[in-house]
N, C-alpha and C positions, 0 to 999 in steps of 0.2 A: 500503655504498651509502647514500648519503644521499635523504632525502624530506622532503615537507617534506604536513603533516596539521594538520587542527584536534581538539587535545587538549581535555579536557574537566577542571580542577583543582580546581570545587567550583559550587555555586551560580552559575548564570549566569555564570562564569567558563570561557568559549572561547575559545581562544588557537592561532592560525594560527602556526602553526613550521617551522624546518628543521632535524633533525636526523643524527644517525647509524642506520642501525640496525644491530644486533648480526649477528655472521656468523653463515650459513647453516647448521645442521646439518642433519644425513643425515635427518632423520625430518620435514623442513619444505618449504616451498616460498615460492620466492621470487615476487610479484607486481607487475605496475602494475595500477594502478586508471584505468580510464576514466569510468567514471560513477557517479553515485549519486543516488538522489532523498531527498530529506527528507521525514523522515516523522514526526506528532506524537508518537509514541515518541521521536523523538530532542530532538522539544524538552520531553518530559516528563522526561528525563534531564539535560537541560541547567538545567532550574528546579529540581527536587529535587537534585542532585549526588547527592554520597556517601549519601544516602536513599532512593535510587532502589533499588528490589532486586537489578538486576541491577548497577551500581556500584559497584565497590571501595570502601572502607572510606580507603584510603589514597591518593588522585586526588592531594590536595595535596602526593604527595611522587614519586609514579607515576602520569603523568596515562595516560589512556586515549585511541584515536583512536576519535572517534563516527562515525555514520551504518554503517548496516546492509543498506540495499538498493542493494548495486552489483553492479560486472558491470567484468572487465577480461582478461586475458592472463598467461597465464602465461610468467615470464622464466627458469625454472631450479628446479631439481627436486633435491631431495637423494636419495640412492638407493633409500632403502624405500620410495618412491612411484612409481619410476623405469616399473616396468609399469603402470601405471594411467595418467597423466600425463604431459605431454611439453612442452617449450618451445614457443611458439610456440599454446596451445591458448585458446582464451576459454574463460571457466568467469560462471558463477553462485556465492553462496552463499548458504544455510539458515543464516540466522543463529541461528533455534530448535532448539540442539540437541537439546535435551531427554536431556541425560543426567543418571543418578539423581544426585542429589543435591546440585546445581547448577542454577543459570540463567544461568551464566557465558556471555557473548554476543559473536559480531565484533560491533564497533559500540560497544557499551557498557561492556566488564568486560577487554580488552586492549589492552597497551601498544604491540604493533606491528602491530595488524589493524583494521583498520573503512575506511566507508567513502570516509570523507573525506579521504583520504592522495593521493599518487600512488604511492609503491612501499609493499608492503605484505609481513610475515614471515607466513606462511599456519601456524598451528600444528598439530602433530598431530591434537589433539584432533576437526579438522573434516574433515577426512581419516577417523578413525577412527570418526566417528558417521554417517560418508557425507554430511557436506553439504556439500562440496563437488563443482559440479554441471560440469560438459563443456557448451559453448553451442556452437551451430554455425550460428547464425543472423551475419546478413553483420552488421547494427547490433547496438549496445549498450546502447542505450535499451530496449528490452522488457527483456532478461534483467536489468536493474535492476529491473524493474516487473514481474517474475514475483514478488520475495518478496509487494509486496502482494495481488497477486493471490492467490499463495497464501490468503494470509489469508481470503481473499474465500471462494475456494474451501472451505477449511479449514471457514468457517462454516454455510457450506450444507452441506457432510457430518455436522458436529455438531445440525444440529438433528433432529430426532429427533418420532417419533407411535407412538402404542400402539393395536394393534385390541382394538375393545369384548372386555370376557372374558378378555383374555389379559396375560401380563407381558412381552410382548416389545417391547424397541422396535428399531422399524423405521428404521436411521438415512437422512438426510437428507428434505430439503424433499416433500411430497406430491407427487407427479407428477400435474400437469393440475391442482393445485388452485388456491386461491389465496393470493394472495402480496401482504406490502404493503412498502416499502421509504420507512420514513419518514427525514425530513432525509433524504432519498436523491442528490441532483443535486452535490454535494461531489465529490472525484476520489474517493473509494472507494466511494462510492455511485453512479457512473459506474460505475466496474468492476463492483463488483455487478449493475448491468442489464444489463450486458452477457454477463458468465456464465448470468444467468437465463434471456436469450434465446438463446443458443448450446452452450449446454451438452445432453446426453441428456434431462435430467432435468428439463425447464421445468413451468412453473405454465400454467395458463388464464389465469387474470388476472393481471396484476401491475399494484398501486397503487401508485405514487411520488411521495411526496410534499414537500413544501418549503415556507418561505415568502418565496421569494426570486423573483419573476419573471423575472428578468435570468437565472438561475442554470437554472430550468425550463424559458424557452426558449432554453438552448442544449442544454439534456438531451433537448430534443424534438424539436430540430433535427439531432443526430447520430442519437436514436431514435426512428425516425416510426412513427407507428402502422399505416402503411401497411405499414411492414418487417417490426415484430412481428407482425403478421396472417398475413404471408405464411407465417413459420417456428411458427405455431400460437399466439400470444400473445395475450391483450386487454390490451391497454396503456393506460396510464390514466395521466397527471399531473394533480396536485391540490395547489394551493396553499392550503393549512388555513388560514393567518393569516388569510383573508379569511371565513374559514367561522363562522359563529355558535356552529354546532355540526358541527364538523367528525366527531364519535364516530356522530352519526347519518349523515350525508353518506357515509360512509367502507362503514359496516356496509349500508346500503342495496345500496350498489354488488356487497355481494355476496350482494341476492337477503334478508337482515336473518340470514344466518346467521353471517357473522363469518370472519376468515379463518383458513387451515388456516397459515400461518410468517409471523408480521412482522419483520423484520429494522430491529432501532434504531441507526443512523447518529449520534448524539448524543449525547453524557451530557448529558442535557439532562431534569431531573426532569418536567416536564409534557409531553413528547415521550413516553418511555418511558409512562408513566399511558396519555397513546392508545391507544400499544401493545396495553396491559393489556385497554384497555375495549374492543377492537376483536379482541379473539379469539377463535374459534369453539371451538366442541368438539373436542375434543385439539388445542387449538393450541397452538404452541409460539413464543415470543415470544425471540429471537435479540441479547442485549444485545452487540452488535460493538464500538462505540467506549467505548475505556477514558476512564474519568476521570482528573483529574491529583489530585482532593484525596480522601484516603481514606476521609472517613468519608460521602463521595457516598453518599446514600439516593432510595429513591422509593418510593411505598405499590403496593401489589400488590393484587390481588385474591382472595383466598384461600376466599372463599365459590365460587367459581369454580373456584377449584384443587381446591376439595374435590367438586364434583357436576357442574364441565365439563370435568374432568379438562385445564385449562390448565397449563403448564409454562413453563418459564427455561431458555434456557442462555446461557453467555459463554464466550466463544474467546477470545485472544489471540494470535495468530499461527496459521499453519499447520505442516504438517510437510514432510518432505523428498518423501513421494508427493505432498502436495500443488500443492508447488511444480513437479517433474516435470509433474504433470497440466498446470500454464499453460504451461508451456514448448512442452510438445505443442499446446497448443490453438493459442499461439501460431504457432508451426510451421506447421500448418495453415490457418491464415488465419482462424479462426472467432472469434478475440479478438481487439481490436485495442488493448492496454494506451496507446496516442497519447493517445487520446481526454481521458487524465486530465491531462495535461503543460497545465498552460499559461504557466508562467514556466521560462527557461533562464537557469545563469548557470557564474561560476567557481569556482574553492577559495576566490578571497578575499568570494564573496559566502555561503561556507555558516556563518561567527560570527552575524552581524545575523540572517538568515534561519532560522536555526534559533530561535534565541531571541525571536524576533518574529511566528513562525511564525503562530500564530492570528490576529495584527490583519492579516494579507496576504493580501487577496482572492483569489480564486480556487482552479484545481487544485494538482495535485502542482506542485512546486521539484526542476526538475532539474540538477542540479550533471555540470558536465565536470571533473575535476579536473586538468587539466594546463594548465587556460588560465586567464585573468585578467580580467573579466567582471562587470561588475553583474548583481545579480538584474532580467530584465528581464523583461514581459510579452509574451508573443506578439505579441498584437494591440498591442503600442505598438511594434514593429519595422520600420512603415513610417514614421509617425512623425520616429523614432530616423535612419531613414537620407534625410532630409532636408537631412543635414550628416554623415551617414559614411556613404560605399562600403559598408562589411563591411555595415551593419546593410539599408541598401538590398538586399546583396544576397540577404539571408538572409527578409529581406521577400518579397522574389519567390519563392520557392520555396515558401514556409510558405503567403503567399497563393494559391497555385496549387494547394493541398492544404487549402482550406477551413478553414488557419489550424491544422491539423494537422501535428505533429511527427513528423519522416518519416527513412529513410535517407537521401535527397540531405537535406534540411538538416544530419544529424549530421557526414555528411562534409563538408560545405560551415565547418560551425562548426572541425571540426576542422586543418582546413586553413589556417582562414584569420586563428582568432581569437588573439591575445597569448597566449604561453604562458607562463605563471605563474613 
């Protein structure tokens, strides 16, 4: 069967192809891919190449298919799979194996699996580590946006508090404490408030902050402070740029004691430093967004660590219960991973967009992979359909849904749009 995927050959070398792929053995699974969203992971791999860790060595002779957070159907099942699996089923997958001695990834480190393909060879390997996940929901767009949610999730279970006297630590976020979420209004900083407010385990307060206006009030127009009230929350946006001394402003808010988890949205050296200066007695400061240059520093406070018992941790992805947990949550209605989407496009918009990824405003880039599609922006689709039908009509549905990305628009795209 042929497919046709953007392979990744070196440095900023992404290359939109169609190829063959190899026949089916009994211990594999044959796939389409329906979606996939882009994710600064993949344009970290796309700028570093073969230096990325999880990237082959040899891309320029065996390129790799990128992107890691999709969601599609299974077309055919080779036999040792055959009771677990079945044609016809949507799936998810855990791109974070985490098997010993490897970081071999779909997305970044194989030549017939990742996200950005249309037909994809499913290897044992994901099968055998169980990340390959069964979706049963009608759309396709959330179980793409469970891996980062994972993530999300993943990070809130890792942070971690010790009671006075003891060595234990107690993992995740303080229950009822408080919570700051800086550069928070980004799409994964979306998803974050939104776990924080829907989740068992919420804060009292939660700080979010920014220095993006435009970007704040839409993080506050999806979360009003009237709604986190409701479900136990003090919610709080704060735009620091504007603050003289946002380290006081910030520690005020919580009464001058400081908070119990900040979660940093940034690699961003005087973001994190807030962090730092802004954490209370056993607090644990949540370093989420990975850098792209490795020798990223930023000063700590260690007089602190030493007699306020402060602490670090950093995640990088979640695992396969974590992911389960979004898909649940999803399921149930209490998450609603939309909220981060605000550009849609084709396979041939995921080369520029992945690679250009940081200077394109807004949320998550979510890619259909069987259609042919500029990267376009939500809100520029009425616009857009001033002179085309399709874009008109997908304007009416998205604007009818507060410009949120829904099941009638995915089928409506799917139906209607060029197919690659």
């Amino acid at each position: 069967m042929k497919t046709k995927a953007v392979r990744i050959y070196g440095k900023k070398d992404l290359r939109l192809e169609e190829f063959e792929l190899p026949d089916l053995k009994d211990d594999e699974i044959l796939a389409s891919v329906i979606s996939d969203s882009i994710c600064m992971s993949s344009h970290k791999a796309a700028i570093q190449g073969a230096d990325h860790k999880r990237v082959p060595d040899d891309i320029h002779i065996n390129p790799t298919i990128i992107g890691h957070e999709f969601a599609g159907v299974i077309l055919h099942v080779g036999k040792k799979w055959k009771h677990k699996f079945k044609a016809g089923q949507k799936f998810s997958i855990q791109p974070a194996m985490n098997q010993m001695g490897t970081l071999n990834a779909p997305g970044y480190s194989y030549r017939f699996i990742g996200g950005d393909a249309t037909h994809i060879i499913i290897p044992p390997i994901v099968m055998e580590a169980d990340c390959l996940l069964a979706y049963d929901g009608e759309a396709y767009f959330p179980a793409s946006l469970s891996e980062p949610m994972s993530c999300i999730i993943g990070a809130f279970h890792a942070s971690y508090h010790i009671p006075p006297g003891t060595y234990v630590h107690n993992m995740g976020i303080r229950k009822g404490g408080k919570m700051a979420i800086l550069a928070g209004v980004g799409p994964m900083g979306l998803g974050a408030i939104d776990y924080a407010l829907h989740q068992e385990r919420k804060p009292g307060l939660l700080a979010v902050t920014d220095i993006d206006d435009n970007r704040l009030a839409r993080a506050s127009a999806i979360f009003t402070e009237e709604h986190a009230h409701k479900v136990g929350v003090k919610l709080l946006f704060v735009n620091t740029g504007k603050m003289k001394d946002p380290v006081r402003y910030l520690r005020d808010i919580t009464g001058g004691e400081g908070f119990d988890d900040v979660f940093v949205f940034a690699p961003v050296k005087p973001v994190i430093e807030l962090g730092d200066s802004i954490l209370g007695f056993d607090g644990c400061l949540n370093f989420f967004a990975g850098p792209v240059n490795p020798e990223f520093k930023a000063e700590f406070n260690f007089y602190n660590v030493h007699y306020a018992f402060t602490h670090i941790v950093g995640t990088s992805g979640g695992n396969t219960d974590d992911m389960r947990e979004s898909l649940k949550l999803m399921g149930e209605g209490k998450i609603n991973p939309a909220i981060m989407i605000t550009h849609i496009g084709g396979l041939d918009a995921v080369v520029d967009t992945t690679i250009n990824l940081p200077q394109i405003p807004g949320g998550k880039k979510l890619i259909y992979t069987n259609i042919s599609m500029p990267l376009t922006a939500i809100s520029m689709l009425g616009e857009l359909g001033k002179k085309d039908p399709f874009y008109a009509g997908l304007h009416k549905i998205v604007s009818e849904n507060d410009f949120i990305w829904s099941l009638e628009a995915e089928k409506y795209l799917l139906a209607n749009a060029k197919p690659i």
